[in-house]
C-alpha positions, 0 to 999 in steps of 0.5 A: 783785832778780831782775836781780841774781840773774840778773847774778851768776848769769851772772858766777859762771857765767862764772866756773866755766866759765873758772876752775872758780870760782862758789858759794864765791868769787863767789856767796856773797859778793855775796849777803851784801854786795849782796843783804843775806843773813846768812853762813848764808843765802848758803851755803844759798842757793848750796847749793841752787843746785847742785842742778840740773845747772848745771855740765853744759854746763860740764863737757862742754866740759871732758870733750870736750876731754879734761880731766875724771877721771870717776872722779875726779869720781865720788869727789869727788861722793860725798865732797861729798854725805856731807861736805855734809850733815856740814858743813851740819849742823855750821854750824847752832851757829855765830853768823853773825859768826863763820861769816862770819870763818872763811869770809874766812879760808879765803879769803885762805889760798886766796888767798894760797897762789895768790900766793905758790905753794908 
């Protein structure tokens, strides 16, 4: 499996770097349908991924070449924080079945609305 991690791990960085993508399309899905793990442990797993400053190189890039709202950034972070711990505390009632379904269709909603555009 550590093969596989560091795989999707470089793909969904990639990702990020390229597309501003990673967890939520790329990680958690493969860690459900490659690497066996319920709905509830993909997320977690991708949540405590992100715990490290693993998007600063990244994101350098990004502000060196102008386009990073430190504000911007700075708000979100904090709604991110507050609303993270919300989100994760309300997930833990919710049947892994039904968990993986509402994550499929956000999903394909995101998708859709990419395709179709306004």
């Amino acid at each position: 499996m550590f093969l596989t991690y560091i795989i999707l791990g470089l793909i969904a960085g990639t990702a990020s770097g390229f597309l501003g993508i990673g967890g939520g399309t790329i990680i958690i899905p493969a860690l459900v349908y490659l690497c066996g793990f319920t709905q509830h442990q993909a997320q977690g797993t991708t949540l405590a991924m992100m715990i490290p400053p693993i998007g600063l190189l990244a994101a350098l890039s990004y502000y060196y070449s102008g386009n990073v709202n430190i504000k911007a950034a700075a708000i979100l972070c904090a709604g991110f924080f507050i609303g993270g711990f919300l989100g994760a505390t309300m997930v833990r009632t919710i049947p892994d079945l039904a968990l993986r379904r509402i994550f499929g269709v956000l999903l394909a909603i995101v998708a859709a609305k990419l395709i179709i555009g306004e």
